[in-house]
C-alpha positions in Angstrom: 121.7 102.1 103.4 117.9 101.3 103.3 116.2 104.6 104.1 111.9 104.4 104.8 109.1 105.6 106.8 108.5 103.8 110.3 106.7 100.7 109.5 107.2 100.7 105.8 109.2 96.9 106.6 112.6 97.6 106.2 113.6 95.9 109.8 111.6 92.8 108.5 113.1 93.3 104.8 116.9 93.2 106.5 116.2 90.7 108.8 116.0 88.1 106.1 118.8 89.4 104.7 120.9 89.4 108.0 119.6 85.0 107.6 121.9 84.8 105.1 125.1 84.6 107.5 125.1 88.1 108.5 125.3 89.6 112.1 122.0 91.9 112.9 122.3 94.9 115.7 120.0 97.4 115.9 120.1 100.6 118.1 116.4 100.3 119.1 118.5 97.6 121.9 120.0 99.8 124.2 122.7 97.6 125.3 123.7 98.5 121.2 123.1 101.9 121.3 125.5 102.1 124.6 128.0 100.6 122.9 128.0 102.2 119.7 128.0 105.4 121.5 130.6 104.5 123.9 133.1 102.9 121.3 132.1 103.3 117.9 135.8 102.2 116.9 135.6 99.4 119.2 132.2 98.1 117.6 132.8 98.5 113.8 136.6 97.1 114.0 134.8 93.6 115.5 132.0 93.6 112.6 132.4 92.6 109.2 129.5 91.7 107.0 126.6 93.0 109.1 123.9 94.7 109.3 123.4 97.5 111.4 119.4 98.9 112.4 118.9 102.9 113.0 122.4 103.9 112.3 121.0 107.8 112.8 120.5 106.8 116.5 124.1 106.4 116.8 125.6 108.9 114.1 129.3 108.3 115.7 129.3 104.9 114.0 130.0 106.6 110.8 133.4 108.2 111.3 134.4 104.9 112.3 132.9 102.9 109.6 134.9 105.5 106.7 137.7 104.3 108.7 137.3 100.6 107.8 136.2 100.9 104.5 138.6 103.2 103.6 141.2 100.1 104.8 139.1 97.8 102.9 137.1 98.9 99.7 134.9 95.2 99.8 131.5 96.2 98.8 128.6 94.9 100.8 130.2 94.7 104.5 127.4 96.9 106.1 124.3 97.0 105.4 122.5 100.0 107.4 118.6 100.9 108.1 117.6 104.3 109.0 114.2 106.6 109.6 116.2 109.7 109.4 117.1 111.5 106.4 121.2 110.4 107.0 122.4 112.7 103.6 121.1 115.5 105.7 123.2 115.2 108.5 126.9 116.6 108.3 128.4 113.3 109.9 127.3 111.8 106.6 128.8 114.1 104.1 132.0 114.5 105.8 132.0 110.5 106.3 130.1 108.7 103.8 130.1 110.4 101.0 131.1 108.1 98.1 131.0 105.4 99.9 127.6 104.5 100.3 124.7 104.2 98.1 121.2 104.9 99.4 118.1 103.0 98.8 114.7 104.6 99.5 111.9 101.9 100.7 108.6 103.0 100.3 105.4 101.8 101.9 104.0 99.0 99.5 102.2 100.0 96.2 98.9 99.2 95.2 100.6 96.6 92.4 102.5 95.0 95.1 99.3 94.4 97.3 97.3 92.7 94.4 100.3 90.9 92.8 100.6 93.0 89.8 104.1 93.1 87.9 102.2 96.4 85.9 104.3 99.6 85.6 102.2 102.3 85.2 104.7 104.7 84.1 106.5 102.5 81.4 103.3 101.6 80.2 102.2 105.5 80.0 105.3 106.4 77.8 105.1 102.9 75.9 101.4 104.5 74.4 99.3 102.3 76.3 97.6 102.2 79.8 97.3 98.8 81.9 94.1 96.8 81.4 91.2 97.2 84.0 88.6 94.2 84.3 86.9 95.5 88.1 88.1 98.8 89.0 87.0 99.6 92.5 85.1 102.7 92.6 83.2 105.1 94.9 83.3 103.3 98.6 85.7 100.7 97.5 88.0 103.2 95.9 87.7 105.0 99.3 88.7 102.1 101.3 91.6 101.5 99.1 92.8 105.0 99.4 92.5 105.2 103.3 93.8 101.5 104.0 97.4 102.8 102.2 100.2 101.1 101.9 101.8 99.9 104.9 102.4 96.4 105.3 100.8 96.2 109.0 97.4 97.7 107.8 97.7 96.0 104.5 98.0 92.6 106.2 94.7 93.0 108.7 92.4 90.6 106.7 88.6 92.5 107.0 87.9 96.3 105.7 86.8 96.4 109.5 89.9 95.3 111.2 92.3 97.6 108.8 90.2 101.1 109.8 91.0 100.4 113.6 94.9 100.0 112.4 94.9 103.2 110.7 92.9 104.9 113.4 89.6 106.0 111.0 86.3 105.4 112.3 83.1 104.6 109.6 80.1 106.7 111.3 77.7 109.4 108.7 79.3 112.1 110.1 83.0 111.3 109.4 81.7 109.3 106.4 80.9 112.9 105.3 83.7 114.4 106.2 86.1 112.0 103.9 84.0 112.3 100.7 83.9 116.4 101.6 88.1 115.9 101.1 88.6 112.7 99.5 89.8 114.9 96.7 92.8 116.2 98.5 93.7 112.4 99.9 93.3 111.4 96.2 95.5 113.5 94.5 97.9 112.3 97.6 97.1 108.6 97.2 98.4 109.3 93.1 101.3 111.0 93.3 102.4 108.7 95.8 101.7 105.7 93.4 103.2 107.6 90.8 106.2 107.8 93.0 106.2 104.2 93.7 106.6 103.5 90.4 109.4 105.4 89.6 110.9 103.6 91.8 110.9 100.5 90.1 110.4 101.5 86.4 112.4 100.6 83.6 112.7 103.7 82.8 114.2 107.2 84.6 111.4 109.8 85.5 111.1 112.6 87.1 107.5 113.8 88.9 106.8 117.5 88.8 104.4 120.0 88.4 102.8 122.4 86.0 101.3 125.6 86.6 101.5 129.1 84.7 100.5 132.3 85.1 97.3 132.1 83.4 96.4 129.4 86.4 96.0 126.2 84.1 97.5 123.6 86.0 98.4 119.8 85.7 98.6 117.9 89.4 101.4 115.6 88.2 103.8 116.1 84.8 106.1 113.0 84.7 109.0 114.2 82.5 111.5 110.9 81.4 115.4 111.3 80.3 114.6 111.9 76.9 112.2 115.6 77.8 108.9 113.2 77.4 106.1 114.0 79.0 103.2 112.3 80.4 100.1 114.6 82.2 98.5 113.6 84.8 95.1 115.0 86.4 93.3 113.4 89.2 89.4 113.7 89.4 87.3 111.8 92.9 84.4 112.6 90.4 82.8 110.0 88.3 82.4 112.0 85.1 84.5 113.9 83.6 83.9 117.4 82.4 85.4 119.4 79.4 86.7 121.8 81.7 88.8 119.0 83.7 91.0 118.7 80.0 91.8 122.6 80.0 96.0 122.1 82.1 96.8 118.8 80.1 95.7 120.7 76.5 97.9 123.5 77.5 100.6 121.8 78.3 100.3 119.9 74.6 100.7 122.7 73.5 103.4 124.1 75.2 105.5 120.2 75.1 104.5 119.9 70.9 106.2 116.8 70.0 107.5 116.4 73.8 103.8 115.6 75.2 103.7 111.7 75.3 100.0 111.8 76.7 97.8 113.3 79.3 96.1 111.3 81.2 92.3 111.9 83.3 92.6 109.6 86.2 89.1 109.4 87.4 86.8 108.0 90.0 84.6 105.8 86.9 84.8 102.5 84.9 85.6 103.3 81.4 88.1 104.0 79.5 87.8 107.4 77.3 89.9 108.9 74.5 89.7 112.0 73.4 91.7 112.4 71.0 95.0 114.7 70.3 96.7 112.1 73.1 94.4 112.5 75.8 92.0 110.3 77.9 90.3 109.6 80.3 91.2 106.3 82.6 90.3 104.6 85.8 92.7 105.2 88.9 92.7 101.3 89.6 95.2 101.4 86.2 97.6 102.1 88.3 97.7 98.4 89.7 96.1 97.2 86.4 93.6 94.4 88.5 
């Protein structure tokens, strides 16, 4: 099953797919839907080798499909789109379980819009951050950050024409209003990134969180199979104070050996070590234009 946020393009994704010589039904048609929830027996034992669109809209499908597959153990016969969180509803574990393997479609990354193959998070544990030659910054950053990820905003070709798809406006007074909590969207914007990567990464990470009970903090620890870890702390600024270093050197010292790097990711140009594996870096490393 291919699991996403509305509009992320799974329907478009399994639609090429369904080209390939397999049948497409989706319960968005309600001539579907009435039949799937009518006779879901009916409808599965006439399919083989299809692809089947909202399956949570029509959760009675499932008993029926354990039925079939249970008859005939073929991988591949259905391939299934859904909104809803399906490993969440009881249907599902009684049904499914074993059975099917889940694949999570996010919204596109920021390395997918500019062509980049870059993975920030094998590069981060590999010792060395993707090259930057014109990181967007301050009002380009911005636009960046609000214009997202999702393919229909993504594809609207002027800065102009993707604010009215999202919704913003660009007057002074809500022009204000974003930089006022642009560092809350930031942070955001990162981890979501972050967790775009994983997604595709050679490697197997895990995103978390550090803070103790002396309140130092670190917005994002990325932790990989082997107890790694790489820090992450995400600045809208365009400087970088000594006092923005204070949650990634206490975590060093808590990880020793363990601590990969930590990692500024700011709103400036350079590049910055400082030493004892930290730094300083733009965010546009994480799509390495």
């Amino acid at each position: 099953m291919i699991a996403s946020p509305r509009q992320a393009g799974k329907t478009t994704l399994v639609r090429q797919i369904a080209d390939q010589g397999l049948r497409y039904l989706t319960h968005d048609d309600e001539l579907t839907l009435l039949a799937a929830r009518e006779d879901p027996v009916g409808m599965i034992r006439n399919l083989d080798r299809a692809v089947i669109g909202e399956i949570q809209r029509a959760p009675q499908l499932l008993l029926a499909m354990k039925k079939t597959v249970d008859e005939d153990r073929s991988p591949g016969r259905f391939l299934l789109t859904g909104s809803a969180n399906l490993l969440a509803l009881p249907t599902v574990a009684d049904s499914l379980a074993g059975r099917m393997e889940t694949l999570t479609l996010l919204p596109l990354s920021q390395s997918e819009i500019h062509g980049a193959t870059v993975n920030w998070l094998d590069s981060a544990f590999g010792g060395n951050l993707p090259k930057v030659s014109a990181p967007p910054v301050g009002d380009a950053l911005i636009e960046a950050v609000l214009r997202g990820g999702y393919p229909e905003i993504v594809s609207h070709t002027t800065p102009r024409r993707a604010r009215r798809g999202s919704g913003s406006t660009s007057t002074p007074t809500t022009a204000g209003q974003v930089r006022s909590r642009f560092g809350n969207v930031l942070e955001t914007f990162v981890y979501g990134e972050l967790l775009k990567h994983a997604t595709t990464a050679d490697g197997d990470y895990q995103l978390l969180y550090y803070r103790d009970h002396d309140q130092f903090e670190v917005d994002v620890v990325v932790e990989n199979t082997g107890g790694q870890l790489v820090g992450v702390e995400i600045k809208s600024a365009a400087t970088v104070k000594e006092s923005d270093l204070l949650g990634l050197k206490r975590l060093a010292n808590i990880a020793g050996d363990q601590f990969k790097l930590g990692v500024i990711l700011y709103d400036g140009t350079e590049t910055m070590p400082f030493g004892n594996r930290l730094c300083a870096a733009q965010i546009s490393t994480l799509w390495g234009e």
